[in-house]
C-alpha distance (Angstrom), angle and dihedral (degrees) to the residues before:
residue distance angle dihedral
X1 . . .
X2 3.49 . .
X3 3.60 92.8 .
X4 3.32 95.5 58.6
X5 3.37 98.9 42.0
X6 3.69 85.8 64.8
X7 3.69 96.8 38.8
X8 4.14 86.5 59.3
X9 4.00 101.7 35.5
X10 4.19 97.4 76.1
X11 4.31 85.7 56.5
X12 3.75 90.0 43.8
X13 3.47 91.3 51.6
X14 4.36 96.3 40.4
X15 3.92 78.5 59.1
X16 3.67 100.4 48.9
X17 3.62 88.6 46.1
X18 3.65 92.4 51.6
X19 3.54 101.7 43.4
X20 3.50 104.0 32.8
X21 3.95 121.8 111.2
X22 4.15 102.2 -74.8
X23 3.68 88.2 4.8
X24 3.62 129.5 -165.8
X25 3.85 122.6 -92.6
X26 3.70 122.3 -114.3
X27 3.36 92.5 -115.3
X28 4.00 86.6 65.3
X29 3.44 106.5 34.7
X30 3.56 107.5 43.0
X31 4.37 85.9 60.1
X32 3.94 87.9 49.2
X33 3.71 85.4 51.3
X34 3.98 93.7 56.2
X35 3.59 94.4 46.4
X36 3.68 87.8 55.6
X37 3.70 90.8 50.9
X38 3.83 86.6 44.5
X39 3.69 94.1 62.7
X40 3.92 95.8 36.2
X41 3.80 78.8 61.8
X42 3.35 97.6 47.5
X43 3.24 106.8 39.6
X44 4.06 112.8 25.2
X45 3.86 95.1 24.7
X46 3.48 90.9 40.3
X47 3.47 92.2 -138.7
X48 4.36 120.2 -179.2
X49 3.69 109.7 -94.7
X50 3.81 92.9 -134.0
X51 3.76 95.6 48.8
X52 3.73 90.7 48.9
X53 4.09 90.1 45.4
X54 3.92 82.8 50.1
X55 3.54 92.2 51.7
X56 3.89 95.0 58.7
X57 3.47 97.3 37.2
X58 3.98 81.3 61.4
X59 3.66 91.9 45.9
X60 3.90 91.4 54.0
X61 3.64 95.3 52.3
X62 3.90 93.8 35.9
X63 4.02 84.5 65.2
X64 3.84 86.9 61.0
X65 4.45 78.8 79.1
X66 3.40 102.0 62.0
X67 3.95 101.6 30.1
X68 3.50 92.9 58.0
X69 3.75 98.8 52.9
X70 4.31 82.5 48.3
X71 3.87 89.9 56.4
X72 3.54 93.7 41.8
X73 3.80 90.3 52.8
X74 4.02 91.0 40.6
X75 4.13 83.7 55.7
X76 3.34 100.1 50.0
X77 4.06 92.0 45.9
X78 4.30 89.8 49.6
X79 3.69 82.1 55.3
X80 3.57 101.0 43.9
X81 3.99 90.0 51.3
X82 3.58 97.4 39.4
X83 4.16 97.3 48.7
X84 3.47 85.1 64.1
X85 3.52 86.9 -111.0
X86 4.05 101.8 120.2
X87 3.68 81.1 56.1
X88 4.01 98.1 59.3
X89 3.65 93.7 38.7
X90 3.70 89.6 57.8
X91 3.84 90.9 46.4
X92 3.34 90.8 57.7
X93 3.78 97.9 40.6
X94 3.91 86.0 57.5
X95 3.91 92.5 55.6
X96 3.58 97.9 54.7
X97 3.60 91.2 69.5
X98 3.53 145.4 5.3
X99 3.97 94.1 -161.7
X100 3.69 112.6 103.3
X101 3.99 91.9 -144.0
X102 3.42 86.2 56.7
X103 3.88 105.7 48.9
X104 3.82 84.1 41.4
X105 3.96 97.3 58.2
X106 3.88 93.8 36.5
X107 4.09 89.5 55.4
X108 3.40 105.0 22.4
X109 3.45 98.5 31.6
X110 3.89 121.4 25.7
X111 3.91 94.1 21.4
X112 3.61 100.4 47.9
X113 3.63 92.5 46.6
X114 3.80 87.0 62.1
X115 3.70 97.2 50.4
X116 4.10 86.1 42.7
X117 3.91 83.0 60.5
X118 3.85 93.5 48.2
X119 3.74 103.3 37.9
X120 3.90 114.3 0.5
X121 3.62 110.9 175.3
X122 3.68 97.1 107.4
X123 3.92 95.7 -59.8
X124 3.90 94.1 120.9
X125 3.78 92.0 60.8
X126 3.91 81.0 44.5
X127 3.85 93.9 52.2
X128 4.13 101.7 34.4
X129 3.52 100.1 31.9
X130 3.53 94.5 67.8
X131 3.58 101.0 36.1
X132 4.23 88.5 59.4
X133 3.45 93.5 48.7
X134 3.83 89.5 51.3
X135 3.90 82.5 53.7
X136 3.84 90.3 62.2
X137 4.28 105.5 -96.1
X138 3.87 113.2 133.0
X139 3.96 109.2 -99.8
X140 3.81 93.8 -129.8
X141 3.89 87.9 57.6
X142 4.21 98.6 37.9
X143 4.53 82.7 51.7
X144 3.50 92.8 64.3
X145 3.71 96.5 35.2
X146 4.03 88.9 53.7
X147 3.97 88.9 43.4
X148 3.66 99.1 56.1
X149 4.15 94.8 28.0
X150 4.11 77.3 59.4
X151 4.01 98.0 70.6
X152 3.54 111.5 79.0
X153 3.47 97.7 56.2
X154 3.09 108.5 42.9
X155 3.79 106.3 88.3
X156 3.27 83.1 69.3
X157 3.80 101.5 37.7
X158 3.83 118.3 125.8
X159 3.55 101.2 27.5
X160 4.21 94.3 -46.6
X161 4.07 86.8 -59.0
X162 4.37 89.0 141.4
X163 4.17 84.7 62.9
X164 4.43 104.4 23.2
X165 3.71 84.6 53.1
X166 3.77 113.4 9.8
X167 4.18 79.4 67.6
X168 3.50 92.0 35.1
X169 3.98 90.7 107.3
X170 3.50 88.2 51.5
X171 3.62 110.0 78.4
X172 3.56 106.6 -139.0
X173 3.69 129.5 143.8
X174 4.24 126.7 -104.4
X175 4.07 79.3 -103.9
X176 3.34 93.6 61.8
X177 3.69 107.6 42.0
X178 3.54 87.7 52.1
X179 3.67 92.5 53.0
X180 3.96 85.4 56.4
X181 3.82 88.9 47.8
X182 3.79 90.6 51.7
X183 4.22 91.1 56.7
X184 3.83 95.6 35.3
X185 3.73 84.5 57.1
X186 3.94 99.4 44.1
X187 3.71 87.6 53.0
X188 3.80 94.7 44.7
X189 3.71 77.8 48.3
X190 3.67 96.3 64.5
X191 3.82 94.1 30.6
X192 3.83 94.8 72.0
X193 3.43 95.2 52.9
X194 4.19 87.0 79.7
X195 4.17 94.8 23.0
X196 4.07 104.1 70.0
X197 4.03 87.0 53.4
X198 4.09 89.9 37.0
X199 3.92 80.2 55.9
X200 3.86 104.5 37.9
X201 3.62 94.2 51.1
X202 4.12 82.4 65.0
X203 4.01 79.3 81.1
X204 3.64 112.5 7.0
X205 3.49 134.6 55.0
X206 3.81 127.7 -105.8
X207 4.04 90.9 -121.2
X208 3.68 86.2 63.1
X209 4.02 97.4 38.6
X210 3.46 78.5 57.2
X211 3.79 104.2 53.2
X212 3.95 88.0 36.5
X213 4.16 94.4 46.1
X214 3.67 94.4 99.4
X215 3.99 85.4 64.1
X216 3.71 88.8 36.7
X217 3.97 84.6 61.2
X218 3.37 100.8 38.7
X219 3.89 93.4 50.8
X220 4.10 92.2 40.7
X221 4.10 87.6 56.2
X222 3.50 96.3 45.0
X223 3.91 91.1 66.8
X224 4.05 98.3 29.9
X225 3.87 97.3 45.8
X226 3.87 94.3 57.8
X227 4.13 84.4 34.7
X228 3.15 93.9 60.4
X229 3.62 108.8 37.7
X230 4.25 98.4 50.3
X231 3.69 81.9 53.0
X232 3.98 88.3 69.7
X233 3.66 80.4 61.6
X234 3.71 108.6 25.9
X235 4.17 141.8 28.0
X236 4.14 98.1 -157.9
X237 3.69 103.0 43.8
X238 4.06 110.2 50.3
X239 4.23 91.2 90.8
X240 3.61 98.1 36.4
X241 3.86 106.0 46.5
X242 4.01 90.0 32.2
X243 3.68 89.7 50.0
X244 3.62 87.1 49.1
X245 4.14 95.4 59.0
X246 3.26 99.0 36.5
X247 3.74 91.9 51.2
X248 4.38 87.1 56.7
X249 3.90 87.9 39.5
X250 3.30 97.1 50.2
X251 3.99 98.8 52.4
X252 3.59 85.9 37.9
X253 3.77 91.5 63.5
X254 4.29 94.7 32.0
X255 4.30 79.9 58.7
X256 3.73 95.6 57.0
X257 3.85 92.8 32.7
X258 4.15 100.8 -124.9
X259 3.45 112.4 167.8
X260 4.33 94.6 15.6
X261 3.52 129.7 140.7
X262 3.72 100.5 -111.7
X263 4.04 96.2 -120.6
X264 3.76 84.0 60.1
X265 4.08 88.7 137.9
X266 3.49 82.8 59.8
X267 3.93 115.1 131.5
X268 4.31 123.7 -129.6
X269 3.59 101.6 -110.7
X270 3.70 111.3 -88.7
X271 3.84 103.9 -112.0
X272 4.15 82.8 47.7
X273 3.71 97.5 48.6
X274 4.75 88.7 39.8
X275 3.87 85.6 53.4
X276 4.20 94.3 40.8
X277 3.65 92.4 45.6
X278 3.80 90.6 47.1
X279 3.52 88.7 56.9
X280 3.53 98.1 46.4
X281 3.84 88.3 54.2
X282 3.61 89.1 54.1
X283 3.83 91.9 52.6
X284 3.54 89.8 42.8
X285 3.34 92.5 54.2
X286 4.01 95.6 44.1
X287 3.95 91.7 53.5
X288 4.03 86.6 45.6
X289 4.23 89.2 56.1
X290 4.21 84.1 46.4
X291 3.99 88.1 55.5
X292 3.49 92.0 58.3
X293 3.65 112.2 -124.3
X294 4.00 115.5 -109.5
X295 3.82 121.4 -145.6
X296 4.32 94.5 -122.8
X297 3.51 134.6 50.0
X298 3.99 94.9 -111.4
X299 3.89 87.1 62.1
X300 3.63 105.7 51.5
X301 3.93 121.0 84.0
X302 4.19 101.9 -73.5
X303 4.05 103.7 -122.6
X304 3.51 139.7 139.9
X305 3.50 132.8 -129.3
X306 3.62 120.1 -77.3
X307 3.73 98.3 -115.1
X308 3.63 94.7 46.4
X309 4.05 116.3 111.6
X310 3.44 118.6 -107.4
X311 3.75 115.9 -131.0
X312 3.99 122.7 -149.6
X313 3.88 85.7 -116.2
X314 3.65 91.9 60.9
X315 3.68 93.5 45.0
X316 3.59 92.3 56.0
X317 3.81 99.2 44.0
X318 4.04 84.8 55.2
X319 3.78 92.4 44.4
X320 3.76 87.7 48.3
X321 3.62 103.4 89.3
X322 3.82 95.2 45.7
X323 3.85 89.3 43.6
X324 3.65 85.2 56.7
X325 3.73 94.6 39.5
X326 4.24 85.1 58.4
X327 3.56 90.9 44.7
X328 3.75 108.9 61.3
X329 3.67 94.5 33.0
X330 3.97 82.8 67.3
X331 3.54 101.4 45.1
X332 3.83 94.1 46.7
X333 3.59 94.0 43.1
X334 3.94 96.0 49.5
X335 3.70 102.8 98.7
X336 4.35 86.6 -157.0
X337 3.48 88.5 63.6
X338 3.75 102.5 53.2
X339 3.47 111.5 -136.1
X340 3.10 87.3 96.5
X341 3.94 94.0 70.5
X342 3.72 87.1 44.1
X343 3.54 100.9 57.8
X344 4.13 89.9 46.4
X345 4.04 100.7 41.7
X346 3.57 103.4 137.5
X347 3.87 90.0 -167.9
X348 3.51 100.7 137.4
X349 3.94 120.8 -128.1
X350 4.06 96.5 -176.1
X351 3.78 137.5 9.6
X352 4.47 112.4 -162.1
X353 4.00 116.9 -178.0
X354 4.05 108.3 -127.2
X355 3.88 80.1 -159.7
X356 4.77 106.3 -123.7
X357 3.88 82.9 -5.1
X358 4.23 94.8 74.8
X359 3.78 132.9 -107.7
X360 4.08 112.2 -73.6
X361 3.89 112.6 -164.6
X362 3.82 129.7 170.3
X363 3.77 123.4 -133.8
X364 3.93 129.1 -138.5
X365 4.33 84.4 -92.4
X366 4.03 87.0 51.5
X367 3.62 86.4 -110.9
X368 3.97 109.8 169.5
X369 3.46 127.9 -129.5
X370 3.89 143.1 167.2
X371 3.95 113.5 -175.5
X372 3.62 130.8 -175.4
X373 4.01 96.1 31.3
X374 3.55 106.8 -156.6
X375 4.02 87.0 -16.1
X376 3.77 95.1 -66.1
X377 4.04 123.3 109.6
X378 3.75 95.7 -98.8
X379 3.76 108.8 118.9
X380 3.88 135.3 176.9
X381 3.57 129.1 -159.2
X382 3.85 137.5 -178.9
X383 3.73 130.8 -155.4
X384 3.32 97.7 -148.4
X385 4.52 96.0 -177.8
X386 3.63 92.0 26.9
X387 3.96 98.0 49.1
X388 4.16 102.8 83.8
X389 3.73 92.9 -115.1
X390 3.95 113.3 88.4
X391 3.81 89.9 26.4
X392 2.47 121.0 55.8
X393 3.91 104.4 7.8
X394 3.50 107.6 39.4
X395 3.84 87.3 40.2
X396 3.63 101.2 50.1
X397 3.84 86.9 53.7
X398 3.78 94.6 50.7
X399 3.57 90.0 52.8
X400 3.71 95.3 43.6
X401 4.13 86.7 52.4
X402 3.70 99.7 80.1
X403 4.08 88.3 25.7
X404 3.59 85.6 70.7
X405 3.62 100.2 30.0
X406 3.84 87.0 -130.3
X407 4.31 107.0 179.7
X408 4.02 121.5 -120.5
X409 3.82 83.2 -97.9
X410 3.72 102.9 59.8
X411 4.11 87.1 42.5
X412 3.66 89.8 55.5
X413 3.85 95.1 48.7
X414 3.71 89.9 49.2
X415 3.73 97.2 56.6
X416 3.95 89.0 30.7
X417 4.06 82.8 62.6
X418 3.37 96.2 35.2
X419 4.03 81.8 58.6
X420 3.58 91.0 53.0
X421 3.61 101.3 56.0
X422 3.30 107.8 44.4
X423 4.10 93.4 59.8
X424 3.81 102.9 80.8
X425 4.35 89.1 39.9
X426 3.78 89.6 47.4
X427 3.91 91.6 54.5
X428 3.94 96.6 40.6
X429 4.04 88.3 46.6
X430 4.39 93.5 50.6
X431 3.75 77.9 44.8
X432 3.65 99.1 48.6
X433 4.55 84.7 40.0
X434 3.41 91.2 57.0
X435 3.72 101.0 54.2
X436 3.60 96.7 40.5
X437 4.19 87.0 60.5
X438 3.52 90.8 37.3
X439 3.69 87.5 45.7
X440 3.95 94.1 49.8
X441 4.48 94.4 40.8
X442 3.22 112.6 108.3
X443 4.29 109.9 56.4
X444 3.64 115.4 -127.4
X445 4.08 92.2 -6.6
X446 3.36 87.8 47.9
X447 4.50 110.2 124.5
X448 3.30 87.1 -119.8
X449 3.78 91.8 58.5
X450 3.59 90.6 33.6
X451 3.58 93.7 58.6
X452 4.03 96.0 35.4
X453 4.21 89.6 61.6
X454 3.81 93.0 46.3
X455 3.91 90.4 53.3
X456 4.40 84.5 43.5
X457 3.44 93.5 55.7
X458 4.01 91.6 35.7
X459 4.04 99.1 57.4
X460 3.68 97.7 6.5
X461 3.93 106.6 -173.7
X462 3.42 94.0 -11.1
X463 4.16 85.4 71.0
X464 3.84 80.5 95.0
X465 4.27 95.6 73.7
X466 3.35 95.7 52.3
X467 3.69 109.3 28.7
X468 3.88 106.3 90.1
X469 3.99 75.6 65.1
X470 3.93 92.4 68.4
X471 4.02 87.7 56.9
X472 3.79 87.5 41.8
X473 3.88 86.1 58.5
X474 4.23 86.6 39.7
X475 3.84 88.9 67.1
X476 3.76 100.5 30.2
X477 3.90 89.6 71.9
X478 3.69 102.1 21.4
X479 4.14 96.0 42.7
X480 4.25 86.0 -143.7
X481 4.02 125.8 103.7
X482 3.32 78.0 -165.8
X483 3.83 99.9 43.3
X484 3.93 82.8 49.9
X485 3.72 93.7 55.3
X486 3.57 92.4 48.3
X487 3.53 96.3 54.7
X488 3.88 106.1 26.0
X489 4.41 93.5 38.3
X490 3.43 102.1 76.4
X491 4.08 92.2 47.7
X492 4.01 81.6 40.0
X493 4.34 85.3 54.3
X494 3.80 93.1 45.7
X495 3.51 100.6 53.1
X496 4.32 93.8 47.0
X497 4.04 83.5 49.9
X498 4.20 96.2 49.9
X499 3.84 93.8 43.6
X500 3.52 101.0 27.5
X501 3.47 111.8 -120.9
X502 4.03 116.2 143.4
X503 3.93 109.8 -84.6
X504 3.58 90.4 -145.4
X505 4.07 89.2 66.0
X506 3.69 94.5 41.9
X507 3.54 91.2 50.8
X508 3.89 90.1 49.6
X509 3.56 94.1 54.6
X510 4.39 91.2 43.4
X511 4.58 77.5 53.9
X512 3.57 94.7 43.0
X513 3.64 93.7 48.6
X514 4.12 94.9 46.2
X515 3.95 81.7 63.7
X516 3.90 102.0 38.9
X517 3.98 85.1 55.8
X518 3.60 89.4 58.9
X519 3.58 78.9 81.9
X520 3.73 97.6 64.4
X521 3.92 101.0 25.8
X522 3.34 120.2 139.2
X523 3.97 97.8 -144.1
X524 3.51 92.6 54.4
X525 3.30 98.3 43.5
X526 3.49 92.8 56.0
X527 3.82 90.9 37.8
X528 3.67 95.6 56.8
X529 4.04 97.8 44.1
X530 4.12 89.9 45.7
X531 4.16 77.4 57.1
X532 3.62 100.1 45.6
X533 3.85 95.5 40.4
X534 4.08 94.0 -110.7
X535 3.93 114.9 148.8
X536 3.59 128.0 -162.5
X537 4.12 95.7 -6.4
X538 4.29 97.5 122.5
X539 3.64 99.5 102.0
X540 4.00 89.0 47.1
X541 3.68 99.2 43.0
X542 4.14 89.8 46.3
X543 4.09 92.7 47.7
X544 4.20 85.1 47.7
X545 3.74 93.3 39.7
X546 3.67 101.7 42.3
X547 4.02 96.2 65.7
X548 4.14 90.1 66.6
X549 4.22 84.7 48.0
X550 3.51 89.6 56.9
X551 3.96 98.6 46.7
X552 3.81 90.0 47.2
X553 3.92 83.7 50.1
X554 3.88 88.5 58.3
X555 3.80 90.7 50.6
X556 3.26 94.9 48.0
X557 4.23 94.0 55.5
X558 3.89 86.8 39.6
X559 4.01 92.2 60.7
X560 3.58 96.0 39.7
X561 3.73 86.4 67.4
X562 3.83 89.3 60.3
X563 4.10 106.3 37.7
């Protein structure tokens, strides 16, 4: 009892801290929470010094993963906005259609679930949020639409990074994880049948949900039909490529009107659309003051004015970067094609002794790894072509430099602010690493073990109704699906194993959790009102946002009585 008692107390507490009145930042608490797992380790587990000093110098470097996909998606955003390109994109977004279902399931919807699928890690919410407010919806309202829109997704956001590497601890085989992938998909499948409505009704009314849903439909299928069937073949691509046709099938259909309220020319009323424009100006004008202004015309963000026509050359030179974004990710991800083999051969090229630290080589595809840390078994191990940082972040960005013409200036501020943002996730995610392995040391007396059998013998089969909840919590305090599955999948693993319940569902529930507590996450809520100029709104938007987090909970345990 004791054991566990410990082995629950340092999560109990990372909540508390997190959620208590003036709580404490991830950033903050998730480091206090390893060094309390440190010492348990050390000094109830009786762990060995150099195994647990291993253990976090693995946890440090293992951060390097996730942080670098986060600044890569942070660069490419900077440029987006500041090559005037957000600008046109929304332009042309607005003159598809004038119906507010329909400009709120392209963006918020369709479009966001392609950039989940390509960057994840809260860009969406970054990319849409902005864009609908420019349309003319309140920002308070467009948050929580973008918060809860931002769930289905996201297990497979940024290239499938929530299950390759949230399970990467894990050991399981390709067979395995793509089993998972198949049931996290089905249920996100069902799921956003209920969440586009749950979402719109944030801004619109359910009278015209109702005369819209045949859009609603059309546009939710066109990104969870693809979704779902390349993840019976495939764990990275589901978001991305489904994003990616539903995006084109849902203008398609918004251009011809299918599925429209007939008054769709209809205007806001006026004191609605004064008080939303207002609003976007101020938001407009907050991200303009983030962008730092420059002194000439060739350093401020290139853009056109509002009532200017866009022309199908524009709209292609701002699509451009994404377009190329989507483009290598497929080719280097399909294994037919073979890049895929070259950018992960581990065929090493040079092995050099670091002396007690390990040995680091670097393989043929300049993969990274140090073995033997502090002479123990732990190992780390970077994929440093494979890993959706270099390519194809930093390389889409590179090419979209000259593209765009974009002065020495404007590059600077991009990686300047790039720089900036990625400080406070860094620390939080080497804080978050470290527990997780210190968490998971230790075999079958390990915390995470301990902890996993007390919640077996607790719930025993029934684990399966309420466990998506657990990954729910995972990414409520840790503001990852893929932080959540790292810490919550090995607990997640144990429990299916002692009561007997297929891993593969349990897993699927931990995965579809870590993206229904996107909705409630702290870090994005903050992240997303800091963007949209909102002050003081997170207990409002989490009381509002948490009712469509439980109902996707209860679809969740209702189909993983039937997979």
């Amino acid at each position: 009892m004791t054991s566990l008692f410990l082995s629950v107390m340092p999560i109990v507490i990372l909540i508390w801290m997190m959620t208590k009145k003036n709580g404490l930042p991830s950033h903050i608490a998730l480091p206090i929470t390893a060094l309390m797992v440190g010492l348990l380790q050390l000094f109830y587990f009786n762990t060995d010094f150099t195994l647990i000093s291993a253990n976090i110098i693995a946890g440090i470097l293992s951060a390097i993963t996730p942080i670098s996909i986060v600044a890569g998606a942070i660069l490419l955003n900077r440029m987006i906005y500041l090559s005037g390109s957000e600008d046109i994109i929304r332009r042309w977004l607005e003159g598809i259609s004038k119906n507010q279902v329909a400009q709120l399931m392209i963006i918020g919807w369709a479009f966001a679930f392609m950039i989940e699928g390509a960057s994840g890690f809260g860009t969406p919410a970054a990319i849409a949020a902005p864009i609908l407010v420019g349309l003319g919806f309140n920002p308070l309202k467009v948050a929580m639409l973008a918060l809860v829109m931002n769930s289905v997704p996201v297990s497979f956001g940024a290239v499938g990074t929530p299950t390759w590497f949230g399970f990467s601890n894990l050991g399981l085989d390709d067979a395995t994880l793509l089993e998972t992938g198949k049931i996290t998909a089905l249920i996100h499948f069902v799921a956003a049948f209920i969440i586009p409505p749950m979402a719109l009704r944030f801004i619109v009314s359910w009278g015209e949900i109702r005369k819209n849903y045949l859009f609603v439909l059309i546009s939710t299928l066109s990104c969870t039909v693809p979704y779902f069937l390349l993840a019976q073949w495939n764990y990275e691509f589901p978001a991305l490529v489904g994003g990616a046709i539903g995006l084109i099938m849902s203008v398609v259909v918004a251009r011809f009107g299918l599925g429209l309220a007939t008054a769709e020319q209809k205007v806001a009323k006026m004191a609605v659309a004064g008080e939303a424009a207002a609003l976007g100006d101020a938001v407009s004008m907050n991200m303009t003051s983030m962008s730092s202004q420059a002194t000439t015309s060739g350093t401020s963000k290139q853009s056109q004015p509002d009532n200017q026509a866009v022309s199908t050359g524009q709209i292609l030179k701002a699509m451009t970067p994404t377009i190329l974004l989507i483009a290598i990710l497929i080719v280097t991800r399909i294994k037919q094609l073979g890049i895929k083999s070259m950018l992960t051969d581990g065929t090493e090229l040079f092995t050099v002794s670091f002396g007690p630290l390990g040995d680091f080589s670097l393989s043929k595809a300049l993969i990274l790894k140090l073995s033997h840390i502090l002479g123990t078994d732990v190992t780390w191990a970077y994929k440093t072509l494979y890993v959706p940082a270099l390519i194809p972040f930093l390389l889409v960005v590179l090419i979209s430099i000259p593209l765009f013409k974009l002065q020495g200036n404007i590059v600077k501020q991009m990686f300047s602010e790039t720089a900036s943002r990625i400080k406070m996730p860094f620390i939080a995610l080497v804080g978050a690493l470290i527990m997780v392995k210190l968490m998971m040391t230790g075999g079958e007396n390990s915390p995470i073990m301990t902890t996993g059998q007390a919640f077996s013998d607790l719930m025993g089969t029934s684990w399966q109704y309420v466990g998506a909840y657990l990954g729910a919590l995972g990414a409520f305090f840790s503001g990852s699906a893929t932080v959540s599955n790292l810490t919550f999948g090995a607990i997640q693993q144990t429990i299916a194993l002692n009561v007997g319940l297929p891993q593969t569902t349990v897993l699927a529930l931990q995965s579809v959790g870590g993206a229904m507590g996107n909705m409630v996450c702290i870090n994005n809520i903050i992240a997303v009102s800091t963007i949209l100029g909102i002050a003081n709104k997170e207990g409002y938007i989490i009381k509002r946002t948490v009712i469509p987090m439980i109902a996707y909970g209860i679809v969740a345990a209702i189909m993983s009585t039937v997979v």
